[in-house]
C-alpha positions as CSV (number, residue, x, y, z in Angstrom):
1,X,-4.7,-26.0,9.4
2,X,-4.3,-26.8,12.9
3,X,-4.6,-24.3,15.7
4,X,-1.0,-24.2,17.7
5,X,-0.3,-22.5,20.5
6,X,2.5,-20.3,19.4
7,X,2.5,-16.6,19.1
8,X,0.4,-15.4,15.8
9,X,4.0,-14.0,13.7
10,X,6.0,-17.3,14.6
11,X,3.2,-19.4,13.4
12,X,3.1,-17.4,10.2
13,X,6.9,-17.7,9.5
14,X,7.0,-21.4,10.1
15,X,3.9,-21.8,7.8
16,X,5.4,-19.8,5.5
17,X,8.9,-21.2,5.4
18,X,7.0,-24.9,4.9
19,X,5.7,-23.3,1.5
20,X,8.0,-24.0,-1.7
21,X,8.8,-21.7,-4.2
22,X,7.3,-24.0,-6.8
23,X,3.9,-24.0,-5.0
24,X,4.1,-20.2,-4.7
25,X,4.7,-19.9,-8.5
26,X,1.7,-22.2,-8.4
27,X,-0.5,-19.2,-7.3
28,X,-3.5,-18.9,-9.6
29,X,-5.5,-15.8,-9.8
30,X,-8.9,-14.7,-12.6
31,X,-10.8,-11.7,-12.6
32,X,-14.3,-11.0,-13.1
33,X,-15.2,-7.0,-13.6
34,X,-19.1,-5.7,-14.1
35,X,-20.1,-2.5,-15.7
36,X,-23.3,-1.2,-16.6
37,X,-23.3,0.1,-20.7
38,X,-24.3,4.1,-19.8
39,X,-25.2,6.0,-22.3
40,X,-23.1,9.7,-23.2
41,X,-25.7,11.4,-21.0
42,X,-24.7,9.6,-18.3
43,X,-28.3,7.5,-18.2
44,X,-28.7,3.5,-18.2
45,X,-28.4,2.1,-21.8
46,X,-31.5,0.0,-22.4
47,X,-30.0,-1.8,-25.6
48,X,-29.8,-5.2,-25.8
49,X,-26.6,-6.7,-25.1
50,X,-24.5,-6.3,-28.5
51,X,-25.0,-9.3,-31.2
52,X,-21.3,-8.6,-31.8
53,X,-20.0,-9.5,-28.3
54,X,-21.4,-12.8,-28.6
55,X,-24.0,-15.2,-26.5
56,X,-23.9,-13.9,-23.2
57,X,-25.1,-17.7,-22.0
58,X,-21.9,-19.2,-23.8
59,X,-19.0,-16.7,-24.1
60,X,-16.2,-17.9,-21.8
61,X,-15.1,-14.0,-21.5
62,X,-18.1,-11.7,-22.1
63,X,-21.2,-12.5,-20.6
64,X,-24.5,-10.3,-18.2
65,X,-24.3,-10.1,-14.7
66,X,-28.0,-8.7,-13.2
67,X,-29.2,-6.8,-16.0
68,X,-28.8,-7.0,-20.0
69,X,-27.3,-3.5,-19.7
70,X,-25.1,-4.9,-17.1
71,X,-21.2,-6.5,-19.1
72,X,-19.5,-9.2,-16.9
73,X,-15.9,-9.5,-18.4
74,X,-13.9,-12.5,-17.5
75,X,-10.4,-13.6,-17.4
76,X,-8.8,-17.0,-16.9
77,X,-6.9,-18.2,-14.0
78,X,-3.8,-17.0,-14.2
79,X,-0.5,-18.6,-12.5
80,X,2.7,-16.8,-11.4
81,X,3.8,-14.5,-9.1
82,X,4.7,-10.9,-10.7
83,X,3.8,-12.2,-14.2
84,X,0.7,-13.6,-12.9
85,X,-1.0,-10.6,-11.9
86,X,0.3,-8.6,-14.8
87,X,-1.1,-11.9,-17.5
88,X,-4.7,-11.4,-16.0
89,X,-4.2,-7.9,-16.0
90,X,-3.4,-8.2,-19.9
91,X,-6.0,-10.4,-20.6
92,X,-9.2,-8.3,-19.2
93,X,-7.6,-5.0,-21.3
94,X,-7.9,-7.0,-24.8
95,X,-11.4,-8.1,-23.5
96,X,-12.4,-4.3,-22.8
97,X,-10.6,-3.1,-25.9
98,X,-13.1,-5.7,-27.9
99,X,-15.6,-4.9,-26.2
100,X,-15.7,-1.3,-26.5
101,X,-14.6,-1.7,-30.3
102,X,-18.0,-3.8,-30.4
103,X,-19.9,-1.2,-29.1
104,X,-18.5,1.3,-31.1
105,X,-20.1,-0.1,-34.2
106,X,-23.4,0.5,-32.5
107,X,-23.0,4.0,-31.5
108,X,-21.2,5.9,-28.5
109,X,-22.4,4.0,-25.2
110,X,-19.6,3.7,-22.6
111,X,-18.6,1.3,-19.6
112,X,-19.3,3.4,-16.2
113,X,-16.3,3.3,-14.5
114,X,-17.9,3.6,-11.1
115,X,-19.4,0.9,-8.8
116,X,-22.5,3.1,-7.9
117,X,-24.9,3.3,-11.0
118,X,-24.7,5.6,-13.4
119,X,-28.8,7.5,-13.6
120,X,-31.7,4.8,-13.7
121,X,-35.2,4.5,-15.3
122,X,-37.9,3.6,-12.9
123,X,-37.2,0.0,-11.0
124,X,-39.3,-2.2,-13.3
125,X,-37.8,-0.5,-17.1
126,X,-34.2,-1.7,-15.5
127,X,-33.9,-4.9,-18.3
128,X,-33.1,-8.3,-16.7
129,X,-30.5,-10.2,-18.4
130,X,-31.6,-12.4,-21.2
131,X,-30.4,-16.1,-22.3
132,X,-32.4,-17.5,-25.0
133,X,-34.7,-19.7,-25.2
134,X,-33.3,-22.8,-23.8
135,X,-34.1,-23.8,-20.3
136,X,-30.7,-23.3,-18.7
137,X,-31.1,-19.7,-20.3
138,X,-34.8,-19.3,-19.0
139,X,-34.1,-20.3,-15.8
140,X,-31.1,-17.5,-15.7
141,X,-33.6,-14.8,-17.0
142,X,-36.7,-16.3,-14.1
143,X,-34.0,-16.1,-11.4
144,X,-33.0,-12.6,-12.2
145,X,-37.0,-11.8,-12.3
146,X,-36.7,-13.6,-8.7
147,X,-34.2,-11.1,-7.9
148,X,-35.8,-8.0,-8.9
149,X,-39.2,-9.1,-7.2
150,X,-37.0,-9.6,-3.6
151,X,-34.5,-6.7,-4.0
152,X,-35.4,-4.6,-6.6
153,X,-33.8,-4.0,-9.4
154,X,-31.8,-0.9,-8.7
155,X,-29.7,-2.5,-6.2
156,X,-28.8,-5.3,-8.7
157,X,-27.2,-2.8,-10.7
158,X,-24.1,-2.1,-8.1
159,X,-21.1,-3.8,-10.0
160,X,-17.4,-4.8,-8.6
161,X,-14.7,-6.9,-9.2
162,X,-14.7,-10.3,-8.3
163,X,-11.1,-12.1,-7.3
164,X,-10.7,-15.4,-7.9
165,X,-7.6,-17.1,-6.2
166,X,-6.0,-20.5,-5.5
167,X,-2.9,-22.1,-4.1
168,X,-2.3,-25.3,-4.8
169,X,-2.3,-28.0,-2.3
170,X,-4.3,-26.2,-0.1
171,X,-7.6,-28.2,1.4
172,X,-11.3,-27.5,2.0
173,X,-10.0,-26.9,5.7
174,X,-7.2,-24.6,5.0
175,X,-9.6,-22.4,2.6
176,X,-12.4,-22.0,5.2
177,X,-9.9,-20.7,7.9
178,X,-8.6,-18.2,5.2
179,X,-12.1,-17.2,4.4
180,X,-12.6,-16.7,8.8
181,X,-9.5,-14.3,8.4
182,X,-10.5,-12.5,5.6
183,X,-13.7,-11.8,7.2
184,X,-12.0,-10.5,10.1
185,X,-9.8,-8.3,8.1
186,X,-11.8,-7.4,4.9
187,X,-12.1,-3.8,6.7
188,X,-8.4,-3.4,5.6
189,X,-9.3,-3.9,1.7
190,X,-12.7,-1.9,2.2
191,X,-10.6,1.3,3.5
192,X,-7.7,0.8,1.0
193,X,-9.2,0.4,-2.0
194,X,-12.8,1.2,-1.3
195,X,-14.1,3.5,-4.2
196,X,-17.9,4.5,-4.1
197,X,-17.7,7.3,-1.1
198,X,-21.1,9.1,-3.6
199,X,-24.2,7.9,-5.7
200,X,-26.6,9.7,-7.4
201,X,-29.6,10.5,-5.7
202,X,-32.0,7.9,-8.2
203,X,-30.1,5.2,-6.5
204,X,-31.6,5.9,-3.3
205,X,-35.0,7.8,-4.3
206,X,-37.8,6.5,-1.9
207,X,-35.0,4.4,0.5
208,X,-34.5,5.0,3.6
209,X,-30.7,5.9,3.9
210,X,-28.3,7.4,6.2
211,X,-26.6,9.5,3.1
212,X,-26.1,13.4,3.3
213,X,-26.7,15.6,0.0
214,X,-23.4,16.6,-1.1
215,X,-25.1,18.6,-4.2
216,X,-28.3,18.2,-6.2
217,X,-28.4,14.7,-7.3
218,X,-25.6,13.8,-5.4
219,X,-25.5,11.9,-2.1
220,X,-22.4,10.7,0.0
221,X,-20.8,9.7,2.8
222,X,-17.9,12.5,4.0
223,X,-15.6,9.7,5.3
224,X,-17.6,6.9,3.2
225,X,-15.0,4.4,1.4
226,X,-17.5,1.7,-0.1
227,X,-21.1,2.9,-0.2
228,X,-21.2,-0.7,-2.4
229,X,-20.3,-2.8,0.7
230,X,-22.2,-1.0,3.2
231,X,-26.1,-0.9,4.0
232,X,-27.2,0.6,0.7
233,X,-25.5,-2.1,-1.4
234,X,-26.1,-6.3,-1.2
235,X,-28.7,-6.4,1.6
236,X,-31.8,-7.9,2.5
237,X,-34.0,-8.3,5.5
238,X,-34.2,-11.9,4.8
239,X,-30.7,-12.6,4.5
240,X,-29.8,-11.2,7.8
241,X,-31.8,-13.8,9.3
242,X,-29.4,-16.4,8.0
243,X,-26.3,-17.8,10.5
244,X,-23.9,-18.8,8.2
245,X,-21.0,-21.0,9.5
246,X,-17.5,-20.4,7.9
247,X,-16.2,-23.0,10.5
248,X,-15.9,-26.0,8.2
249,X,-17.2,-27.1,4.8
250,X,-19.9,-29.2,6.4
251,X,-21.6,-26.7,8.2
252,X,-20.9,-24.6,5.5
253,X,-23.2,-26.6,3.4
254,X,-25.8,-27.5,5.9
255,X,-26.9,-23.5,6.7
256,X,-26.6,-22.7,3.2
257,X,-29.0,-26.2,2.7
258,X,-31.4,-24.7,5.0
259,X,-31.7,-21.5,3.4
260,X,-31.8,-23.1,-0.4
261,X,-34.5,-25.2,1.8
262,X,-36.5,-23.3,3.8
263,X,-39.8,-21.7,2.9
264,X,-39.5,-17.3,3.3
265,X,-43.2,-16.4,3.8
266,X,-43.0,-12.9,1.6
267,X,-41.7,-14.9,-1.1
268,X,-44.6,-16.8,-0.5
269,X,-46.7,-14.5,-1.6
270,X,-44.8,-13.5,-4.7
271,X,-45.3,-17.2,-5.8
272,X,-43.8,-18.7,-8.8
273,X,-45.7,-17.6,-11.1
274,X,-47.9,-15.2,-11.8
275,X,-52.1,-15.6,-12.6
276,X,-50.8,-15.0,-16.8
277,X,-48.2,-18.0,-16.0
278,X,-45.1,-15.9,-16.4
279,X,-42.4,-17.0,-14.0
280,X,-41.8,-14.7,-11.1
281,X,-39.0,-16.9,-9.2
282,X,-37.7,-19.9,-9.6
283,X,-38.5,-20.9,-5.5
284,X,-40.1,-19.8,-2.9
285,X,-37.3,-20.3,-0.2
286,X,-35.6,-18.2,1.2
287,X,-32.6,-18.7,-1.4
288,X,-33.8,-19.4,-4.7
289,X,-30.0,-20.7,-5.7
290,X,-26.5,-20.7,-4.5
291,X,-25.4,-17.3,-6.0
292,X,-28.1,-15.4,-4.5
293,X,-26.2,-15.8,-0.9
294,X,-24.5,-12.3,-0.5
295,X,-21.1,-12.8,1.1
296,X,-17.9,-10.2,0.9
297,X,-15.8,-14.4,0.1
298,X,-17.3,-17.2,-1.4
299,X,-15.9,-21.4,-1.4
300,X,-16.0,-21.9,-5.1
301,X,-15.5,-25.2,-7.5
302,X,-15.5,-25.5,-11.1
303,X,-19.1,-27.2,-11.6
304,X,-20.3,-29.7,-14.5
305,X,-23.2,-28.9,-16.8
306,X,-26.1,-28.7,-14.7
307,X,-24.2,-29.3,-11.3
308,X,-25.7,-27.4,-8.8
309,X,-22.2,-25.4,-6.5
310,X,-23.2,-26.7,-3.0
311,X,-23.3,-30.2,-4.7
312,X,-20.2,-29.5,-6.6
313,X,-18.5,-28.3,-3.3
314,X,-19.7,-31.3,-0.6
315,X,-18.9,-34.1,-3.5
316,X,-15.0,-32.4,-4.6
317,X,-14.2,-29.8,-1.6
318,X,-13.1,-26.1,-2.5
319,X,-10.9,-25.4,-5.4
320,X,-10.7,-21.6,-5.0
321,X,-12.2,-18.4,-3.2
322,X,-13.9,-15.7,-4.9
323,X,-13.0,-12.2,-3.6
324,X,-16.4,-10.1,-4.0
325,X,-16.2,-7.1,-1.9
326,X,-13.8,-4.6,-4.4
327,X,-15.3,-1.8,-6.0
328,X,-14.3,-0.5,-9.4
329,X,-11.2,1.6,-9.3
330,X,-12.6,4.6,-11.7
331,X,-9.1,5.9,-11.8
332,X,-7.9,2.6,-13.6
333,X,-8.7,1.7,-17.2
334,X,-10.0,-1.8,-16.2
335,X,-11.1,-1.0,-12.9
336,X,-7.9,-2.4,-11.1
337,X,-4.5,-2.6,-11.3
338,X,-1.5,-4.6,-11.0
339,X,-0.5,-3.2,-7.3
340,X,-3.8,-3.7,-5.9
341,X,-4.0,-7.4,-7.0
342,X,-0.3,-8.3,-5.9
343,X,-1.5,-6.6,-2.3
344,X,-4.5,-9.0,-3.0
345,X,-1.8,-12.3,-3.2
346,X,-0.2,-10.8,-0.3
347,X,-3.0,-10.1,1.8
348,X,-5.0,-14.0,0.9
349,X,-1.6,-16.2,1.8
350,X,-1.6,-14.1,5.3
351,X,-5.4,-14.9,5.8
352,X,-4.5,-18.4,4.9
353,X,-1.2,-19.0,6.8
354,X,-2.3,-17.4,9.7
355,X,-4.0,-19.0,13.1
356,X,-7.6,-19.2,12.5
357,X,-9.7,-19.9,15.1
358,X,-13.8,-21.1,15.0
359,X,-15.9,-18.2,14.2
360,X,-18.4,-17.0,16.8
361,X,-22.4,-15.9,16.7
362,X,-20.8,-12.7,18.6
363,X,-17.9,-12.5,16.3
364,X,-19.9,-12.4,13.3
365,X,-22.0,-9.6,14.9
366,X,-18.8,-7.4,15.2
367,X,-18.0,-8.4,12.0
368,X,-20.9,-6.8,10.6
369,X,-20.6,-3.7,12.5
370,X,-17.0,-3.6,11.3
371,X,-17.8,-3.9,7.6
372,X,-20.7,-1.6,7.5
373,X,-18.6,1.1,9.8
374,X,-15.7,1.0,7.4
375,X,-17.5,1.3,4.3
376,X,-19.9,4.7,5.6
377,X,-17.2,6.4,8.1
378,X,-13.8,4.4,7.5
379,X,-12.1,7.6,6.9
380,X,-13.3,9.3,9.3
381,X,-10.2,9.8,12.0
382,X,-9.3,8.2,15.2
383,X,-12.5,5.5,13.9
384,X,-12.5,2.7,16.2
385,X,-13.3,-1.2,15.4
386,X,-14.9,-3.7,17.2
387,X,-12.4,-6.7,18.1
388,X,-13.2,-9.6,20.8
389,X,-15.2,-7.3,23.0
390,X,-13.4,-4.0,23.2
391,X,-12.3,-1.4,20.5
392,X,-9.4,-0.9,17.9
393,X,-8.2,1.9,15.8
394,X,-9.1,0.8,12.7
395,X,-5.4,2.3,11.3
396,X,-3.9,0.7,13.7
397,X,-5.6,-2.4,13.2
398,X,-5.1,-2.0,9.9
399,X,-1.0,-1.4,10.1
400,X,-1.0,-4.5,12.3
401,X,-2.1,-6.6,9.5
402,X,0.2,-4.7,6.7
403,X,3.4,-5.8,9.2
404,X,2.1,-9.2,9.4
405,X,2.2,-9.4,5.7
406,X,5.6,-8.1,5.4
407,X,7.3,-12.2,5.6
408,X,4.6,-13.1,3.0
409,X,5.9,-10.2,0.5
410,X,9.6,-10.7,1.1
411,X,8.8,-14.9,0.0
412,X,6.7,-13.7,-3.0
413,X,9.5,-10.9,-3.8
414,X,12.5,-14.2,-3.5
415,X,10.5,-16.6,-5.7
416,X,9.8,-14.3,-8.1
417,X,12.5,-11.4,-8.3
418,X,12.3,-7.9,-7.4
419,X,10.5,-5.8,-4.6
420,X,6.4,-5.8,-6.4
421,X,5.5,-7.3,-4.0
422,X,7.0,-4.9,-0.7
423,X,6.4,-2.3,-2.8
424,X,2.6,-2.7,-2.6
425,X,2.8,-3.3,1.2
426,X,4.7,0.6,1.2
427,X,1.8,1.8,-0.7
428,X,-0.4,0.4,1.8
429,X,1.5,1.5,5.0
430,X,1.6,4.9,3.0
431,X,-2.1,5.3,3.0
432,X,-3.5,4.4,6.4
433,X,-1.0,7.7,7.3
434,X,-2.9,9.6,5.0
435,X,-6.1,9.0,4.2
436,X,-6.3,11.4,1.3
437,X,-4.5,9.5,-1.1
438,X,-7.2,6.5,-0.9
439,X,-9.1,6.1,-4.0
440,X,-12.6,7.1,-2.2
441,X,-10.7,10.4,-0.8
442,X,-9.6,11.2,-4.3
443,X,-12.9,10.4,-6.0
444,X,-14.6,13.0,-3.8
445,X,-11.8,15.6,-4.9
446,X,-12.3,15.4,-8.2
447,X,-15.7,15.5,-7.8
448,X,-14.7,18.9,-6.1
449,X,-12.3,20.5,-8.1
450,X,-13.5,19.6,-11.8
451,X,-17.7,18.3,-11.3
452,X,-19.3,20.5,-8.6
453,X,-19.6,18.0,-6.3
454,X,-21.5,16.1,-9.0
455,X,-21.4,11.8,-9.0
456,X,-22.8,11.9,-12.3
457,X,-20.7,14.4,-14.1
458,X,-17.7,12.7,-12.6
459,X,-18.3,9.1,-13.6
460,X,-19.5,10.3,-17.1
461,X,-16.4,12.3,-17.7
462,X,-14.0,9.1,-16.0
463,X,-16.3,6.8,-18.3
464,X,-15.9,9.1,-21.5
465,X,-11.4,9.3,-20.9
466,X,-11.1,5.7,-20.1
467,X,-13.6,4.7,-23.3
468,X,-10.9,6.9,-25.3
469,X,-8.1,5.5,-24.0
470,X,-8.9,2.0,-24.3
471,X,-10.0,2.3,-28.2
472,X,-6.6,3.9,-28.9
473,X,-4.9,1.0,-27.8
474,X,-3.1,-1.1,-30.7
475,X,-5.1,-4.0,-30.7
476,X,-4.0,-6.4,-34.0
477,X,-6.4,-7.8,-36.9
478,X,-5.5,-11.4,-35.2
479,X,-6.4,-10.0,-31.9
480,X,-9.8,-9.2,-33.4
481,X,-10.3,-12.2,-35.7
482,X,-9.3,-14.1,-32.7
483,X,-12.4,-12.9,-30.3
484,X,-14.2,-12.9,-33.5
485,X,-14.1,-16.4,-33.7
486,X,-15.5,-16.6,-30.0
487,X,-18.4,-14.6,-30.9
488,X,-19.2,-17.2,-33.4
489,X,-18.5,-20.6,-30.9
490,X,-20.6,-19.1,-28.7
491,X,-23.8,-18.4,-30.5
492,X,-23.4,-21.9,-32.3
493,X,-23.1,-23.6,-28.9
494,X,-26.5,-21.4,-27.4
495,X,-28.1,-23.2,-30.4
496,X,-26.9,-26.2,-29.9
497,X,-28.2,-26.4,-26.1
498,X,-31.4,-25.0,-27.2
499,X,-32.1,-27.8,-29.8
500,X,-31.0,-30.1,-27.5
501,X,-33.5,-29.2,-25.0
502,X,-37.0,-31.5,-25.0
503,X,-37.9,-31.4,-20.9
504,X,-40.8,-28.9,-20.6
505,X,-39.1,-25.6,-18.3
506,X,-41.2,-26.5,-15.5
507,X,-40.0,-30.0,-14.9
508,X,-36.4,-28.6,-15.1
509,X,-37.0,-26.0,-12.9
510,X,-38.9,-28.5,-10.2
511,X,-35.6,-30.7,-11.1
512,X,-33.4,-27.7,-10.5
513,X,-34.2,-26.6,-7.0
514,X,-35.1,-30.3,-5.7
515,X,-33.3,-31.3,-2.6
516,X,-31.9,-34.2,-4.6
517,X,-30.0,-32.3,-6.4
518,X,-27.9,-31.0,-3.3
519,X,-26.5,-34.0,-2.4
520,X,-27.8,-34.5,0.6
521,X,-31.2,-37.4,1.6
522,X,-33.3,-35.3,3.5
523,X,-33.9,-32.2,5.3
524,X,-33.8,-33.9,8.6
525,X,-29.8,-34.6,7.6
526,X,-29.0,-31.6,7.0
527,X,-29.8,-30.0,9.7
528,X,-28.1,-32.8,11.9
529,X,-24.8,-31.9,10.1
């Protein structure tokens, strides 16, 4: 979009006005929703991931994130405005209520409802996610290895939700200055909807960590919104050494080349392999793939068998943005609801229709401070942001950015019917008045009132209601021979990959991670982009 000089809400309007009701309607929105399998004590489930649900390398709806313990349930992309929203929303409860009814066969574990993990083992009993024996499926299992040996495995274990959203019509341009906004605002989602204030004190044995003890095993954050986003959850030393550019798709690519690229001395010394030839990584550099880049907003496009994304993305240009930074809603059955992804529409078109200017090196810096502020202290009153050199309120802030939306919700509420879509932006002004009714508030007060202060007790009880609920649900013999009949297609195409295979897993891995394979001549070239 091109940078006008016209005042920010006039801009929005006349962006917004330009916008058809058709291409509205054309919204597309998926959801992707991790939970670790927990047994009724409340401990990590060290089963393998249940025969019934399928191949978790092939299934287009149930699948492992990190770990095999660890479900990754996911919808398609769903168009619409109000019936949108309320489609995907449909779609992920029938995948939960099969799942849970597949688990059920195999005794009484449970989804944790929480983003935090539920109690660990030690680090290395935590079981990486496994794929078969093909080489696509080895090379998932090596890379999670990879992961374990850089992170550890414990903070692979953090789950979320994952929002994946598209307009059509919109190009690579237009999508990198939404994802500069949404950077600048994503402290607005992380105090709304933020919902891991308190972990259990496994999570964080032998860390350091700025967490109080709230009881025994139980450690928190008294204003904390989203322990998840903030600097217990997805960081790393190395990372922070990267300068990622969200200013166009080219320099997108070239920093995320470099790091994909560029040899990280500690994973050096990990090495490949190890001295009994058992993978350790699959590369040394300082990103072994793509997905290991830990951002609160991804550029994503659909990729072909074997495609690698940044390939995918410089050869066909975005196609959508994945949401990453929302935490698990323990109150909902699913882990969100229908409100929170129609504030979700509302807030992505104002990111997108709104003046986006070039990010900066000391922009980015406040950005950070912002983000990990919100998520450890973002109830705490009169907090203050950091915002082109001075300092905000981050509820006023915050209420600036809901009355920017308000254009945005009345469109959305004319193309579609009804007031959803104000109604959410009420909901939103309601909280920033009063903190206590935001999900990480509430989540310490029942922790108060009904657990003794106690993480676990809480997310096991949550975990135990929702598991109920969701297997009393009517859910219809064609429902169940329908998913059924997944299950099957799924383990007959993992067989059919793996008899297919003939390259030895090392020359695929060496033809995985070669620079070839992102598109781009040489090193030298990249770095001159």
């Amino acid at each position: 979009m091109n940078s006008l000089h016209a005042r920010p809400g006039a801009l929005l309007v006349d962006r917004l006005q330009a916008l058809s009701p058709a291409r509205l309607k054309g919204m597309r929105r998926g959801i992707e929703k991790e939970s670790l399998r927990a047994q009724p004590s409340g401990a990590l489930a060290l089963t393998p991931h249940p025969a019934a649900l399928g191949s978790a390398l092939t299934h287009t709806s149930i699948t492992t994130d990190f770990s095999e313990s660890q479900v990754e349930l996911v919808t398609a992309a769903h168009p619409g405005l109000g019936d949108g929203a309320d489609a995907a929303l449909n779609e992920l409860t029938q995948i939960h209520q099969f799942t849970y009814r597949a688990m059920k066969e195999l005794g009484d574990e449970m989804l944790w409802v929480s983003s935090m993990p539920c109690g660990l083992p030690t680090d290395e009993t935590i079981p990486l996610g496994r794929y078969g024996s093909s080489n696509v499926g080895r090379a998932k299992s090596v890379y999670r290895m990879g992961l374990g040996h850089r992170y550890g495995r414990r903070m692979q274990t953090i789950s979320g939700i994952h929002y994946n959203w598209s307009l059509p019509g919109v190009s690579s341009e237009e999508y990198f200055g939404l994802i500069r906004n949404f950077r600048r605002h994503a402290f607005l989602l992380l105090y709304l909807f933020g919902a891991s204030p308190a972990v259990c004190s496994t999570f964080v044995a032998g860390r350091q960590h700025e967490l109080q003890q709230l009881s025994s095993g139980t450690m928190y954050m008294p204003h904390g919104t989203s322990l998840r986003m903030g600097r217990l959850g997805y960081q790393s030393d190395a990372q922070a050494s990267l300068a990622v550019s969200y200013n166009s798709l080219e320099g997108y690519g070239a920093s995320l080349q470099d790091a994909l690229t560029r040899p990280y001395p500690a994973y050096e010394a990990v090495g490949i392999q190890n001295p009994g030839g058992d993978y350790n990584q699959l590369a040394t550099t300082l990103l072994q793939i793509e997905n290991e880049f830990y951002g609160t907003i991804r550029p994503k496009r659909v990729i072909f068998p074997g495609e690698r994304p940044l390939h995918a993305l410089r050869e066909r240009g975005v196609e959508y943005i994945e949401v990453r930074l929302m935490d698990l809603d323990p109150f909902e059955p699913v882990g969100i609801n229908a409100q929170t992804m129609r504030f979700l529409d509302v807030f992505l078109l104002h990111c997108l229709l709104s003046d986006s200017p070039p990010d900066t090196p000391q922009e980015i810096t406040e950005l950070k401070h912002n983000q990990h502020h919100t998520a450890a202290r973002g109830r705490q009153p009169g907090l203050k942001l950091k915002r082109g050199g001075g300092e905000v309120p981050l509820t006023g802030w915050g209420a600036e950015v809901v009355a920017q939306c308000a254009p945005i919700a009345a469109a959305l509420d004319a193309a579609h019917g009804g007031t959803q879509y104000s109604d959410t932006l009420a909901a939103a002004e309601a909280a920033l008045l009063d903190p206590a009714t935001l999900p990480s508030a509430r989540v310490l007060a029942a922790m108060a009132k009904d657990h003794d202060h106690s993480f676990v007790a809480f997310a096991r009880s949550q975990s135990a209601s929702t598991r109920q609920a969701l297997l009393s649900l009517p859910f219809s013999a064609t429902q169940q021979a329908a998913f059924e009949a997944l299950t099957h297609q799924s383990v007959a195409a993992q067989k059919n990959i793996e008899a297919a295979d003939t390259m030895p897993f090392e020359i695929y891995r060496q033809q995985y991670v070669s620079l070839e394979r992102l598109d781009v001549p040489s090193r030298e070239a990249a770095v001159a982009l």
